[in-house]
C-alpha positions, -999 to +999 in steps of 0.1 A: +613+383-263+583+358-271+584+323-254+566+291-263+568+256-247+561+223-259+565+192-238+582+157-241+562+129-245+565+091-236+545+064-257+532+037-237+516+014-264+519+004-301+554+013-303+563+006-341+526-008-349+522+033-349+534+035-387+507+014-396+477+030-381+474+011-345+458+034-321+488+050-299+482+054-261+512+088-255+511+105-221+533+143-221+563+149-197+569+176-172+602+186-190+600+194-227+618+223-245+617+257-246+613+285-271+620+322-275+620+339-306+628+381-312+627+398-345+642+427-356+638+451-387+670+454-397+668+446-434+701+421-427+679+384-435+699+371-406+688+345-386+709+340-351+701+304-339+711+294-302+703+257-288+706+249-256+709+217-233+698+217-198+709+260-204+744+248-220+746+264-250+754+232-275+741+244-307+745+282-326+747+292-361+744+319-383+720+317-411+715+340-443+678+332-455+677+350-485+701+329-500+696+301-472+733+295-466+747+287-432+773+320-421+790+303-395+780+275-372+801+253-339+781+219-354+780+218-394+760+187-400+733+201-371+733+234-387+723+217-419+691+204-405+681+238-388+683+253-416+664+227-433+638+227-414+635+266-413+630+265-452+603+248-450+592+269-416+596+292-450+577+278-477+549+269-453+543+302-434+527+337-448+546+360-424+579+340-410+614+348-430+595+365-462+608+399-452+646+412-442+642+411-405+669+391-382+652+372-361+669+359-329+657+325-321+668+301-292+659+269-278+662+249-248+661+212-239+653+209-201+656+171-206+693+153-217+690+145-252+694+103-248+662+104-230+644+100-259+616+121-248+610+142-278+638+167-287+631+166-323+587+168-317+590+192-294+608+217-316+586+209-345+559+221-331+572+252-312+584+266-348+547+257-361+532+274-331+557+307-338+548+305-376+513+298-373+513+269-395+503+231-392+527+213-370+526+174-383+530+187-415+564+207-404+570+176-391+562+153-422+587+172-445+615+178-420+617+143-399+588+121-410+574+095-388+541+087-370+531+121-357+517+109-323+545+126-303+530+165-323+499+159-311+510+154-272+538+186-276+506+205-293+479+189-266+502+195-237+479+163-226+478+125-227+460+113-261+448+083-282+462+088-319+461+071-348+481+083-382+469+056-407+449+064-431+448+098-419+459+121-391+431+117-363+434+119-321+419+128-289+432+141-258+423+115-228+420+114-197+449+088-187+447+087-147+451+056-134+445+047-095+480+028-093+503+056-118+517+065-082+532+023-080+544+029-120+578+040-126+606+044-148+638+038-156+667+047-186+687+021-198+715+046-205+716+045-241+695+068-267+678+043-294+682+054-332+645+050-337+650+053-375+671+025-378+641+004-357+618+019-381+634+009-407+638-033-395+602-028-386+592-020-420+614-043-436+593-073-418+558-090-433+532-079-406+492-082-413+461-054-407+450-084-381+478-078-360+477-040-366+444-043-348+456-064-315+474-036-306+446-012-311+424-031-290+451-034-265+462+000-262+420+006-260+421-022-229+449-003-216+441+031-216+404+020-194+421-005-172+419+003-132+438-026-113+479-026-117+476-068-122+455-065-148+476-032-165+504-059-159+495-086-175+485-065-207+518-050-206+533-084-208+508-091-237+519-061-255+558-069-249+558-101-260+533-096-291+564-073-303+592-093-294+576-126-317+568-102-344+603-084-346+622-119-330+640-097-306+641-105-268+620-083-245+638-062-220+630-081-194+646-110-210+677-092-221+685-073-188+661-077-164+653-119-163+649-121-123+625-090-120+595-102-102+573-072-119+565-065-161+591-043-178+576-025-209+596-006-237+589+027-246+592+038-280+619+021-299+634-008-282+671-012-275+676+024-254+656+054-240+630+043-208+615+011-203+581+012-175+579-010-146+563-010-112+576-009-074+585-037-056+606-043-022+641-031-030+631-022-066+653+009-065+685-016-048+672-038-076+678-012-106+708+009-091+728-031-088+722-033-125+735+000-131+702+011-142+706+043-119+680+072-133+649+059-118+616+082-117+584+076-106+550+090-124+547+125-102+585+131-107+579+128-149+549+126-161+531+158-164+494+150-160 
């Protein structure tokens, strides 16, 4: 049996601003999801599909490809998008499904799916790996969005990214002296970033703007003090929070912290990043903000 890995990814800057083409700052996990694929020549077009949480099975279906129709399944609507996405795995690949093999195929999240971290990237780009075919574009017809959290699962590294006009990235070196004072923390909810997406789009914003955050991810991504990675932080925070007229974080939960809070990715769930101050875990754990971890325990640089 084969195995692939792809890991999670948290996006530090231009959360949103993304869609538009503002440069992204994204920095990979230690835990992402697994892959293992078997095939067998059986002339039976089966396709046995096992996905697991944390190794609990949660997902598993039965699919006929050569008339694409789901044989049995636990989660119907879940089912549906598997075997969505593995028509276009299909249509996309020269070798994968165009025969009458049965091909065994499982996954596993090491992460819990509110984390936000990437379950849906991470697969993308472990089927394009398998397949051999291009992995935003998997993920362009199956999900959509920005594509900056492909290009950490396919990097396996931190990178700058941009999607607007066109696909283009780097991997970086993102090291800073004070990571080991960063941390972060889960706000015990999983965001629906589509539906953010979609208030995002829905509001007037200007290429000017776009920019700011370019420049400030840029500024970000070079600084080397913690106060001065701060205070951008706050910049960043509050530049989104007057453009989508929604509190920050920090003003919704976290008013008396005497340090920035930052979201990550779409703002209402998932991880927020802060930094360490006396009694910040006492601080945290009295808000019921209990999963705490710092940059060596998550971030897989």
């Amino acid at each position: 049996m084969g195995e692939i890995f792809s890991p999670g990814k948290l996006m530090l800057t231009s959360e949103y601003f993304a869609i538009d083409g503002a440069l992204v700052l994204a920095v990979p996990t230690k835990l992402g999801q697994e892959f293992f694929f078997e095939e067998k020549d059986d002339e039976k077009s089966l396709i046995f599909w096992e996905a697991y949480h944390q190794n609990k099975l949660w997902l598993k279906a039965v699919i006929d490809y050569k008339n694409w129709q789901i044989v049995e399944t636990n989660i119907p609507s879940s089912a549906e998008f598997i075997l969505k996405t593995l028509k276009n795995v299909q249509l996309l690949s020269t070798t994968k499904f165009k025969d009458n093999f049965t091909y065994n195929l499982k996954t596993n999240l090491q992460f819990p799916a509110d984390y936000g971290l990437g379950s849906s990237s991470t697969l993308m780009n472990n089927l394009a790996e398998w397949a051999e075919i291009d992995p935003f574009y998997l993920n362009t017809i199956s999900l959509g969005g920005s594509g900056y959290d492909i290009a950490v699962a396919k990097e396996k590294s931190a990178v700058l990214y941009q999607g607007v006009p066109e696909i283009k990235y780097e991997k970086v070196d993102f090291n800073p002296s004070f990571k080991n004072e960063l941390i972060f923390i889960h706000l015990n909810q999983k965001q629906d970033s589509r539906e953010g997406i979609n208030f995002y789009k829905s509001k007037k914003k200007s290429q000017k703007l776009v920019d700011e955050f370019s420049n400030l991810t840029r500024n970000i991504l070079v600084c080397n003090e913690l106060e001065n990675f701060s205070q951008l932080m706050l910049i960043h925070e509050q530049k989104i929070s007057d453009f989508l007229e929604i509190p920050t974080v920090r003003t919704k939960f976290f008013a008396d912290c005497p340090v920035f809070v930052k979201s990550l990715g779409a703002w209402g769930g998932d991880f927020v990043m802060s930094s360490k101050f006396d009694g910040f875990k006492d601080y945290f754990w009295g808000k019921d903000f209990n999963t705490i971890f710092e940059w060596s325990d998550l971030i897989g640089l």
